[in-house]
Every structure is written in C-alpha cells, then in structure tokens.
N, C-alpha and C positions, 0 to 999 in steps of 0.2 A: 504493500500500500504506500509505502514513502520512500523507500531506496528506488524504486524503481525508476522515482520523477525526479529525487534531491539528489542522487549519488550515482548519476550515469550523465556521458558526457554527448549522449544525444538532445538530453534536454535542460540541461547546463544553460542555456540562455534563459528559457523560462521559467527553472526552478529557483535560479538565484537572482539575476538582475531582473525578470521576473517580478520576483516578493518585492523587493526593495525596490521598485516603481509603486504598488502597491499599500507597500507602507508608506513611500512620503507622499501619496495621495490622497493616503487616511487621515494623516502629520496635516496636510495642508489644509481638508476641510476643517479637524477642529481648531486650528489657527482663524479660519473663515468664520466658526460659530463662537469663536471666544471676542470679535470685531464685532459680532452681530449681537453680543450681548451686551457689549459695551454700548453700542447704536441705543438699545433697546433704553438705557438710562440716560444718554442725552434730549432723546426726541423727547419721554415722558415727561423729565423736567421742564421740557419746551413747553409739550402740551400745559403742564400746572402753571409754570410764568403764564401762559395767555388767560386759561381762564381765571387765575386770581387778579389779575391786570387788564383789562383788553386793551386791545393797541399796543402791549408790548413788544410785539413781536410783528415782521414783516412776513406779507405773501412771499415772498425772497428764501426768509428760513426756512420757513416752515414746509416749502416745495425742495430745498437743497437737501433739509435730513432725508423728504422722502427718494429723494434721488440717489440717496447715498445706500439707503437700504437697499435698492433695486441694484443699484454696478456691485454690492457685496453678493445678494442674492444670486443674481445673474451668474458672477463667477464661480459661487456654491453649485449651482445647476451646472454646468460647462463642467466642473472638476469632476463632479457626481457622473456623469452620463458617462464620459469619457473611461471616467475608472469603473464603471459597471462594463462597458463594450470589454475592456481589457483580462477582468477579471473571468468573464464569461469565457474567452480565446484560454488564458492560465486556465479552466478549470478541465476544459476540453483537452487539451493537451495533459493532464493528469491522469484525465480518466484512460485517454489515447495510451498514453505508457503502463496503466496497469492492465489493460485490457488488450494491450501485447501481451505482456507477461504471463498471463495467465491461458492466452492463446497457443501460445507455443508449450505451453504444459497440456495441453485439450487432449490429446492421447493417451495421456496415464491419467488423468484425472475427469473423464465423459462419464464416467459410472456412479460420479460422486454427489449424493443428494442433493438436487436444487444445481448441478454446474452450470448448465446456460445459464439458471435466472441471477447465478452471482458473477460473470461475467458479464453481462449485457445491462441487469438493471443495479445493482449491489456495487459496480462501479462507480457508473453515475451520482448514484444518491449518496454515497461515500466521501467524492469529489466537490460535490455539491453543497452536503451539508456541512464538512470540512472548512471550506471556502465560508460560506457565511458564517458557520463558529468561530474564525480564524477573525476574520475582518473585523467584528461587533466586539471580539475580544481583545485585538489592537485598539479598536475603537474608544471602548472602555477606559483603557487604564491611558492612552493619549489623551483622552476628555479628564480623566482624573489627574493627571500630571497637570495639567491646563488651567482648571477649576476650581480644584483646591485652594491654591493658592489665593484665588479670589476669591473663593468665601471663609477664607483664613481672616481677608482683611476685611470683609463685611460684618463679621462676626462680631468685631471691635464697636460697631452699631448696636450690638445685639447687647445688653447688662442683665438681661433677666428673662429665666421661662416659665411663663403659665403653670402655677402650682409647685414648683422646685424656688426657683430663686435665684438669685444670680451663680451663672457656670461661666466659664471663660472659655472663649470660641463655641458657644452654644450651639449657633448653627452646625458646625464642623463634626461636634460629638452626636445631635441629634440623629440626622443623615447616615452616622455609621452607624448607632444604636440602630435604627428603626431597617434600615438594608440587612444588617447582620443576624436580626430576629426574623425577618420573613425570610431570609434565605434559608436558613436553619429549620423556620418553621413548613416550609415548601416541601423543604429535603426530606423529612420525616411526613409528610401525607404521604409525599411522591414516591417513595420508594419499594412500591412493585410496581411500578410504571418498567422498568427496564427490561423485566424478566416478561412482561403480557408483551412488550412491542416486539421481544426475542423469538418466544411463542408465537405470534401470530408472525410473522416470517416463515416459520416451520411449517404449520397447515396449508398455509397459503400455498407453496412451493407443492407441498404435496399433491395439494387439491390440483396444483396447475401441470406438474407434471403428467396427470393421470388422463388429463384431458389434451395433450400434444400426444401421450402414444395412444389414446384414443382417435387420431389422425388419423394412423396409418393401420392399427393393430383394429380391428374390428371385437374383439375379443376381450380388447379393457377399456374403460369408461363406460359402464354399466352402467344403468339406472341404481341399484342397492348401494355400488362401491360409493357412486358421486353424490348421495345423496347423505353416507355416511360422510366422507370428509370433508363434505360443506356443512354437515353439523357440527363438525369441530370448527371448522374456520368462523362459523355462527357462534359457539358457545362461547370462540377467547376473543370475540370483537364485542359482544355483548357485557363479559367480564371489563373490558377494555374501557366502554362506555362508563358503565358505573364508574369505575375510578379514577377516568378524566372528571366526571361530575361533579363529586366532590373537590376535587384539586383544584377543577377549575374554580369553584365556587371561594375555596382558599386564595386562590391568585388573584381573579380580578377583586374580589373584594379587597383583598390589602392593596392593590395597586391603586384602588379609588381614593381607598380613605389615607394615603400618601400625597394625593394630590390638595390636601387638606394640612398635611405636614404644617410647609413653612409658613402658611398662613394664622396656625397654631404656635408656630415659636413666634412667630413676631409679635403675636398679639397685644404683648404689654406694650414692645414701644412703638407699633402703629398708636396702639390708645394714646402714648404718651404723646406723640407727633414727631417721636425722634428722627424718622424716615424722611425723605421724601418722596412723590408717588415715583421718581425714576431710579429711584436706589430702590426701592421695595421691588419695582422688577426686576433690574438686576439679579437682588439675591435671592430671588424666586427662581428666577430661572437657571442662574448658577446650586441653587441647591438642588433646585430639578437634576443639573448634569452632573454633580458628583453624586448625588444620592443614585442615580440610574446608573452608575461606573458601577456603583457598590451592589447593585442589583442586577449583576450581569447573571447571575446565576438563576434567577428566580424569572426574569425576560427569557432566556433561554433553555430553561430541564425542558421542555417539552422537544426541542432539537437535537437537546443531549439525551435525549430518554432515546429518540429515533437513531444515534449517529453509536451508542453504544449497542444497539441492537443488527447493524450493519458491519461494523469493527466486529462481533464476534462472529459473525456467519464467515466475515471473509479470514477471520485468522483462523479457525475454521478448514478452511477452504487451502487456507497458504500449511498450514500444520499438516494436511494432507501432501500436498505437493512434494512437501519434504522428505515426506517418509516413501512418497514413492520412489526419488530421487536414492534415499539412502537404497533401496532396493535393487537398485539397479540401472534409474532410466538416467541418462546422464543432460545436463546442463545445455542449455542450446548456446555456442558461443554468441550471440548478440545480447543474451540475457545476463551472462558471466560478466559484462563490460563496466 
C-alpha cells in the first residue's frame, strides 16, 4: 500500500515532490484563512464605527474592505481548485502503482477471497480515503500552528468564564477541554464501528462473488444460496444502522452545542462591553479553527472507521502474497525496484 508509490523510483516524482506541492498548498490556504480572519475584525469594527456614528465612514471604505474580501477569497478558490485537480492526478497515480502491484501477483493470488474486488475497488477507496485523511490532517495541525497563537493573544481579552472565574488564556484551555472530551467521548460510543464496517466488506465480497460465477457457472447463484448471503449482508448493514444512530446522535449533537462554545466563554465580557463587535468575530472564529484542529478526530472516525476496514482487507491481501512468494512464486523484477 505505501512502498509501492513512496519507495520506487517510477513514481518518485509524484510521491515526493508530489506531497510537498500539496503541502505548501494546504501551508498557503490557511495563511489565506488566517488574512481572512483578520478581514473579518477590521470590516466588523467598520460596520460598529458607522452605525454608532453615521457619516463616519465613506462609500470609499466600506466598498475597499469588500473588495479586499473578494481578491483574498478569489485567490482561496484558485488555490482550492487547482490543488483539488492535483490531488485527484497524486491519488490516481497511487492507486495506479498498487494496483500494478498487486496485478503482477494475480497468478498466485486469483483464488484468494474477494481478489478482484480488492484490486479494483479496495485500491481506490484506500487511495482515496488516505488522500482526504492525509490532507484534513495536515490541514488540522497547519490551522493549529496558525490559530493558536491568535487566540493565545485574544485570550488576554478574555478575565473571566461563566461560573469558574477568572482562568488565564481561557479561551485556549476551553477549546482543548471541550475537543478532548468529545473526542474521547466519540471514541468510546464509536468503537464497534471498525469491526461492522470490516464485516460488512466480508459479506458483501461474498455475496458479490457468488453472483460473477453465477455469470458463467449456471450451477451457482441459486435462489436458497443468494438469498442466504444477502441475509447476512442484511443483518450486519442493519447492525450497522443502529450504531451509526446513536453515534450519530453523539456527534452532531456535541458539534451543535460547540457552536454555542465561545459564545459561552465570552459571555461575561461581551456583558461587560470589553469586546468589540470585530474582535468578538475574530475570536469566534479563531476559536472555531483551533477548536476544529483539536476535533480532527471526532470530524473524521466515521473515515477512519471506513479506511481501517480497507487497510485490513488489503494487509490481508499483501500477508497472503507473501507467503505465496515465501513458497515459491518469485518476485516480478519491476516490482523488486
């Protein structure tokens, strides 16, 4: 799954200089949204000068910040586009090399439960889901490298929270509190999500194979067999259901009542007036992006519930190769490379 694309010198341009386009296009938009948060407190302060004032302010400014919003945005969309086309080519080219790999083993390993569908689809979705766990979790800890720091220095705004008392850097500790309780708490509903998405791969595969030699073999894919192993592929999608329901029910609900957070810590000194209405967005929305750094786990188990149920079909899959290999069938040289 990773030597194939990181450590062979056919795909050496896209596995290495590759990534590192990738990352400094992740690098560049949160540079773009940490500009776009600063915007976000000049215009508000704008907007409160005019209406505590009228006439303070010219048609002049007040068209310049929005223009200034639109050439940041603008370039945000261009960067965005650009590094989606890109990432799409890197993911194809991933799947390209393990789905060589795995082709030139197709002779000792055709017999092996589910081989096509983990060659042809078990790639892809590996590639895929890889690729966006990969990027959202650069994404992550670059917006937290980024954000922090500025709501390190908003915090100094902040003397006191709603029923506690004065904390130092309040905002900063809340944010990790409240990410570090739902991740935790996610991770303990979630966890047989891994084992029903592993399982339903297994049935599925079954179910699926029985109807391609049902193709050719007139003999198999009976009415009794496929009625049986679409009752299992029935029973662990039905299991499945249930325990996304609850989970979900866990997830979005804390994700709402988060969106409630910092409007909760500030509370005393919005009362007080200490804010202004363009700092208070600001550290709204800087709390928003380090709190959501810290919630990269709880945004994504339902990916990571999917991407560890593909990592073990195809290790799997490569565990076998091996031992046919130790058996006797020998190493194709383009693969050895």
């Amino acid at each position: 799954m990773f030597r194939t694309f990181f450590l062979t010198k056919r795909w050496f341009l896209w596995s290495v200089p590759g990534s590192a386009i990738i990352l400094f296009a992740t690098w560049y938009k949160v540079e773009l949204d940490v500009r776009i948060n600063e915007w976000f407190g000049e215009f508000y302060n704008l907007i409160q000068k005019a209406l505590g004032k009228p006439g303070s302010i010219t048609m002049e400014e007040y068209f310049r910040q929005l223009a200034t919003f639109g050439w940041i945005a603008g370039l945000y969309v261009l960067i965005g586009v650009l590094t989606d086309f890109f990432v799409k080519h890197y993911v194809f080219r991933w799947r390209t090399a393990m789905t060589e790999f795995y082709t030139l083993h197709w002779p000792a390993v055709r017999s092996i439960e589910g081989a096509s569908q983990r060659v042809q689809e078990d790639t892809n979705r590996f590639s895929r889901i890889m690729e966006s766990l990969g990027i959202s979790f650069v994404r992550s800890v670059m917006t937290l490298f980024a954000f922090l720091p500025i709501l390190w220095g908003f915090s100094a705004q902040v003397k006191e929270l709603p029923w506690i008392g004065p904390v130092d850097q309040a905002l900063v500790w809340v944010a990790i509190m409240f990410a570090l309780a739902g991740t935790v708490a996610l991770g303990l509903i979630g966890f047989k999500l891994p084992g029903l998405e592993y399982e339903n791969q297994r049935v599925e595969a079954a179910y699926r194979k029985e109807l391609v030699f049902g193709e050719d073999d007139h003999q198999r894919a009976h009415g009794p067999l496929l009625g049986q192993l679409f009752g299992e592929v029935r029973r662990n999608y039905f299991r499945m259901f249930f325990h996304y329901m609850y989970f979900d029910v866990a997830k979005w609900s804390y994700l709402q009542v988060g969106v409630l957070v910092p409007y909760i810590a500030l509370g005393p000194t919005i009362v007080a007036g200490g804010i202004t209405l363009g700092l208070m967005q600001q550290v709204v929305r800087a709390f928003g992006r380090v709190e959501g750094s810290f919630q990269y786990l709880v945004n994504s188990w339902t990916t990571i519930v999917e991407l560890i149920s593909v990592y073990k079909r195809l290790r799997a899959f490569e565990r076998m190769i091996r031992e046919r290999e130790r058996a006797g069938v020998a190493v194709p040289a383009s693969v050895a490379e």
